[in-house]
C-alpha positions in Angstrom: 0.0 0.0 0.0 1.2 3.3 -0.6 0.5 6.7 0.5 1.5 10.7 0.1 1.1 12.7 2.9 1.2 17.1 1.9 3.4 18.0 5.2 3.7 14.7 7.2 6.1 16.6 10.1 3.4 18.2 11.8 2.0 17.6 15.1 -0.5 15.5 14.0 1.0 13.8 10.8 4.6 13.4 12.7 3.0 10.2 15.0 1.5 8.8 11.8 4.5 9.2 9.7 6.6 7.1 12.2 3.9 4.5 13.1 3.4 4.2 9.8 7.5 3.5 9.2 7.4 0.5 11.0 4.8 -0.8 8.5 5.0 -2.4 4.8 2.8 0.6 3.8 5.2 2.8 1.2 4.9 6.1 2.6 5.4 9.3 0.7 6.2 12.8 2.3 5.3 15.9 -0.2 6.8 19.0 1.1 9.7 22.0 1.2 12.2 19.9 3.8 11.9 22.3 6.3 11.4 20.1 9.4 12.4 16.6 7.5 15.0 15.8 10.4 14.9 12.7 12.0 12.3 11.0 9.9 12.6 7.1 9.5 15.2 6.6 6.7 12.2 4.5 4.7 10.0 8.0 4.7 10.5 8.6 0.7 10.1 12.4 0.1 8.9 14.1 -2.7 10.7 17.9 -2.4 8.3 20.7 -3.8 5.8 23.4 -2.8 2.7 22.0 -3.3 1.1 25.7 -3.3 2.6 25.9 -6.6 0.0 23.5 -8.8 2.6 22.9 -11.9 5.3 22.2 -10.1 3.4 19.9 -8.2 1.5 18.3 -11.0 5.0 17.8 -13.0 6.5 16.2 -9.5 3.7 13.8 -9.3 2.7 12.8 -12.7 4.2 9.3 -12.7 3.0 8.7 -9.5 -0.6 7.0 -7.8 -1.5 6.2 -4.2 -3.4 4.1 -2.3 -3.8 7.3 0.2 -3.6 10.9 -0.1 -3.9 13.1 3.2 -3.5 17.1 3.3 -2.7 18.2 6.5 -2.0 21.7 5.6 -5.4 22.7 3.6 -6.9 25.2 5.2 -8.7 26.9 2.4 -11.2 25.6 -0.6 -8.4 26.9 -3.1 -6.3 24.3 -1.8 -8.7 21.1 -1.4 -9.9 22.4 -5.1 -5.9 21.8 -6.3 -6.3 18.9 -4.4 -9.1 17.6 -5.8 -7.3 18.8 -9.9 -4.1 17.0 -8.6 -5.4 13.4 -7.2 -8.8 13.0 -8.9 -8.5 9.1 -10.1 -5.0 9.1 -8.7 -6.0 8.1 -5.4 -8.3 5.6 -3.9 -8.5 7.4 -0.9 -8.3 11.5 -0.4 -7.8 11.9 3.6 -8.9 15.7 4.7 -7.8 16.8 8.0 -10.6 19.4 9.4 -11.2 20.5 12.6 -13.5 20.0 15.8 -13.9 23.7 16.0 -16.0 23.5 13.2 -19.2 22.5 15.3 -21.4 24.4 16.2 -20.6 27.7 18.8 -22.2 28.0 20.6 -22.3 24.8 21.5 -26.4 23.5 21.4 -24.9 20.5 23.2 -21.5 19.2 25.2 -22.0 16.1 23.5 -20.2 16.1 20.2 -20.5 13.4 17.4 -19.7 13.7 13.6 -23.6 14.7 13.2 -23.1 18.1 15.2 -24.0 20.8 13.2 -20.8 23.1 12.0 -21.3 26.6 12.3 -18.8 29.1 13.8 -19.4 32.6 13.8 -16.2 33.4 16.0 -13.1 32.0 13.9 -12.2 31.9 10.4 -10.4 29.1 10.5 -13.1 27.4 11.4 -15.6 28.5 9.1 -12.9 27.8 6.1 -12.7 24.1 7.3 -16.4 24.3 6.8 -16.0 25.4 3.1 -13.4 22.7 2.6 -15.3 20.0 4.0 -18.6 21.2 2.1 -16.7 21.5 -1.5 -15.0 17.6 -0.8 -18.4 16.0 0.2 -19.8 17.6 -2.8 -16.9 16.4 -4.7 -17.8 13.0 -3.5 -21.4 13.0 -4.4 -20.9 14.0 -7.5 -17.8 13.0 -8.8 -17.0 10.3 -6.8 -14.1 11.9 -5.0 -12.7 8.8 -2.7 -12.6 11.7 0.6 -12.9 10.8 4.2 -12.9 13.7 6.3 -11.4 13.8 9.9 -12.0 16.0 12.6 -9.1 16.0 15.5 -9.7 18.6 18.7 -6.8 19.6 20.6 -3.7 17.2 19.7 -0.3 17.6 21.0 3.1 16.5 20.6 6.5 16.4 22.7 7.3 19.9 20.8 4.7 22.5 23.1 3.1 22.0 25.9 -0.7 21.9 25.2 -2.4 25.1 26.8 -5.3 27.1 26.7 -4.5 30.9 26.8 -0.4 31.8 25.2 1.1 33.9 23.1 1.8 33.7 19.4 5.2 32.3 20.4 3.8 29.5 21.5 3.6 27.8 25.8 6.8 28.3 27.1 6.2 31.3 28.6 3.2 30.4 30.5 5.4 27.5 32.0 8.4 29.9 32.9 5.5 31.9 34.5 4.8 29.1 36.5 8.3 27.7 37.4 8.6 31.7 38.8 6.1 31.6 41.4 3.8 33.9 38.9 0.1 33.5 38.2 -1.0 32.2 35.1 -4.5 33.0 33.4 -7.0 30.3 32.9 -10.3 31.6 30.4 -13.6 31.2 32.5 -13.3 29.8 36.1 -11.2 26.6 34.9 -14.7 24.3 35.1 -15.2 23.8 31.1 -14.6 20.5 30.1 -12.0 19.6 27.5 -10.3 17.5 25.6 -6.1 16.4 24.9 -5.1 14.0 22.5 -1.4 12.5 22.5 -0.6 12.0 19.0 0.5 9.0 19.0 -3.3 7.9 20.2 -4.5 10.4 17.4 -2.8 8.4 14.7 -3.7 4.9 15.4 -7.5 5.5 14.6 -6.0 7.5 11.8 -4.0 4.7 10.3 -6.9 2.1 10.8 -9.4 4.5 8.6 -6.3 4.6 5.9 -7.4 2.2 2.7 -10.5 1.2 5.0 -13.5 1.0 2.7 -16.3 2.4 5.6 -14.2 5.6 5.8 -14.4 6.6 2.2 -17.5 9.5 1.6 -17.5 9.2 5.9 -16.9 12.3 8.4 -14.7 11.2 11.6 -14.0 13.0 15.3 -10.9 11.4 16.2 -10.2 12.8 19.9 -9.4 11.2 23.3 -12.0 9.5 25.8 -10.4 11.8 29.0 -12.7 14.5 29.8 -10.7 16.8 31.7 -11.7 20.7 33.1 -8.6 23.1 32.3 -8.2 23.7 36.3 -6.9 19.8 35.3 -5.5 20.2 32.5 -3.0 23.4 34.5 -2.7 21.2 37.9 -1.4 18.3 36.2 1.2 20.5 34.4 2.3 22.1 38.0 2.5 18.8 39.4 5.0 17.7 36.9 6.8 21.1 36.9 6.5 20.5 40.8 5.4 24.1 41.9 2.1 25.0 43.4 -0.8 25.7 41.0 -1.6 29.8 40.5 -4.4 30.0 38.3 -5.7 33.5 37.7 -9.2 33.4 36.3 -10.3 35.7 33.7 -13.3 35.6 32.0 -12.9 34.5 28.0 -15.4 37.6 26.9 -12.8 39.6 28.6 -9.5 38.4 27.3 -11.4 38.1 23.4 -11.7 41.9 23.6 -8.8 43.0 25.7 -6.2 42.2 22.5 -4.1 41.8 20.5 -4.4 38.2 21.2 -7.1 36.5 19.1 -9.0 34.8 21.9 -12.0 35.3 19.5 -11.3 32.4 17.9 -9.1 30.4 20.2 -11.5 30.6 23.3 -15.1 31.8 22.6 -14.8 30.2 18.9 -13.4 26.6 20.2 -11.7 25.9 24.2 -13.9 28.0 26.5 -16.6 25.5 25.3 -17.6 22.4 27.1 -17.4 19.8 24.9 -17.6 15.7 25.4 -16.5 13.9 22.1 -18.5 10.6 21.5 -16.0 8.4 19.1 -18.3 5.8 18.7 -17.8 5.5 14.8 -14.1 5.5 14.5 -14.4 2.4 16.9 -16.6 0.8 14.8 -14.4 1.0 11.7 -11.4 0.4 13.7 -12.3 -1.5 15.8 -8.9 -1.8 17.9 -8.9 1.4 18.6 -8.6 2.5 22.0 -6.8 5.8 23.0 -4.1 5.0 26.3 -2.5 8.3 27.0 -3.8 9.7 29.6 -3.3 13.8 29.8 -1.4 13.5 33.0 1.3 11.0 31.5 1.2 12.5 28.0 1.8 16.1 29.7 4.7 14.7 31.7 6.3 13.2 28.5 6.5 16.4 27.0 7.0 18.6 29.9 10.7 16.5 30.1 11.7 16.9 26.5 10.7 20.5 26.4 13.0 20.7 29.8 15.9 18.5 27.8 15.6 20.8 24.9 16.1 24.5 25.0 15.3 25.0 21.2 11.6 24.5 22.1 12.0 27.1 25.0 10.9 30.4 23.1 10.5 33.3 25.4 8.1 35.3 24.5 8.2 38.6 27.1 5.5 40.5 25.6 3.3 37.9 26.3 4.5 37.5 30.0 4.0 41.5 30.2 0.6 41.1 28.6 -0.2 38.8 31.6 0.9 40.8 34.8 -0.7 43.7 32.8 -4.2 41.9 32.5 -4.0 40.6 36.1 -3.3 44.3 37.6 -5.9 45.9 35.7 -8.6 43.3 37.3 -7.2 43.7 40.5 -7.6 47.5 40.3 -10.8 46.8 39.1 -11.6 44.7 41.9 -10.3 47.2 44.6 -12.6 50.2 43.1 -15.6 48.4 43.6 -14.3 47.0 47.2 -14.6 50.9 47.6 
């Protein structure tokens, strides 16, 4: 079996590409090389920008798969090359979409593939939508071979998984902590959630790969731990080994303060309570049973970010953005004390 993955370093497509390694699937990579280190020495790679459709059509012309996966489209222009690139060159066209695609605000903390998507808080989210809308069609009446997957919050051994950081990415929030400094948690911490190690992530997303019940199918592929965020923060403390500080802020708030876009990242996707039901991915793999819990996946990553100091990206404007949110509330708090 063979099969070309557009990226395949990523957080999500990383796990896959390695599990995948240790298979007899023949497993292509299609991208610029960027982040290419340390990839199985089986991984073929294919070296191009697939944003630029001749150069990619000429790269690929000799060449058909078993299974093709994009997991960089975040447009319809892309999934539209897509579809002008692999139609009848694929069995199987694999489109990564997103769990912040249901429906906000949420009409239910129960999510399934069936949810309704509508977001009117984040773009990103409303261009999966598009995507996912022009494939399906694609599929009905073309007979496009698509399976679309929707992961929620996946993370790897490269970033600790957070709710509220900067554009520079978590370790700021975790020197925050290892300083004895609050950190800022959206809401009051309650709202349920979900993290998914990516190693769990990709062995539902291998056993949908050349499945024939996942072609024209729509699949959440998430953990079953249901955690609230106080959680999620206290089990990164207790690794760190320093006392939990949260500072509670509400999401409303932090979406309007700025420059942050808390929009999208909080009121459009984590400061909802959501419960994903992955009853269907079961049933068409049916070994599929996710085994990382947050608390040891969070330690796992906590120690290589720790052993690496590449990942450690300070990010001070962030960590002046906090203390400067935190003294504004508590001035607030102190007038009306008054």
């Amino acid at each position: 079996m063979k099969a070309l993955f557009i990226g395949g370093t990523g957080t999500i497509s990383m796990a896959i590409t390695k599990m995948l390694a240790e298979t007899d699937w023949e497993v292509y990579l299609f991208n610029r090389g960027s982040r290419n280190e340390g990839l199985p020495n089986n991984i073929k790679i294919i070296k191009g920008d697939i944003n630029n459709e001749a150069e990619a059509a000429e790269l690929l012309k000799e060449y058909s798969f078993d299974v093709v996966c994009d997991f960089i489209g975040f447009g319809k222009g892309q999934v539209e090359r897509d579809y002008r690139l692999f139609a009848g060159k694929t069995k199987q066209y694999m489109y990564i979409s997103s769990a912040s695609a249901y429906h906000k605000p949420c009409k239910s903390h129960i999510i399934t593939e069936g949810t309704a998507l509508a977001n009117p808080y984040w773009e990103y989210s409303r261009n999966k939508i598009v995507c996912e809308e022009y494939l399906m069609q694609m599929y009905r009446e073309n007979g496009f071979p698509v399976t679309i997957i929707r992961p929620s919050h996946t993370y790897d051994e490269r970033s600790i998984p957070l709710g509220v950081h900067g554009d520079k990415g978590s370790w700021q929030v975790v020197k925050r902590m290892l300083a004895g400094k609050p950190v800022i948690i959206h809401g009051d911490g309650t709202s349920l959630w979900t993290m998914t190690h990516n190693s769990d992530f990709a062995k539902a997303f291998i056993g949908l790969m050349g499945n024939a019940h996942a072609v024209g199918e729509v699949f959440p592929i998430t953990s079953d731990e249901t955690l609230t965020w106080n959680q999620i923060y206290q089990a990164i403390a207790d690794v760190l080994g320093v006392p939990f500080q949260p500072y509670y802020v509400s999401s409303a708030f932090l979406a309007e303060a700025g420059p942050y876009d808390f929009t999208g990242s909080l009121l459009g996707d984590k400061a909802c309570s959501v419960v994903f039901d992955n009853t269907k991915v079961k049933r068409a793999v049916p070994g599929f049973v996710p085994t990382v819990r947050f608390e040891e996946g969070v330690r796992r990553v906590i120690e290589h970010v720790l052993a690496h100091p590449e990942l450690q990206t300070e990010d001070p404007e962030f960590d002046a953005w906090c203390d400067k949110v935190i003294e504004v509330q508590e001035e607030a708090k102190a007038k009306l004390r008054n």
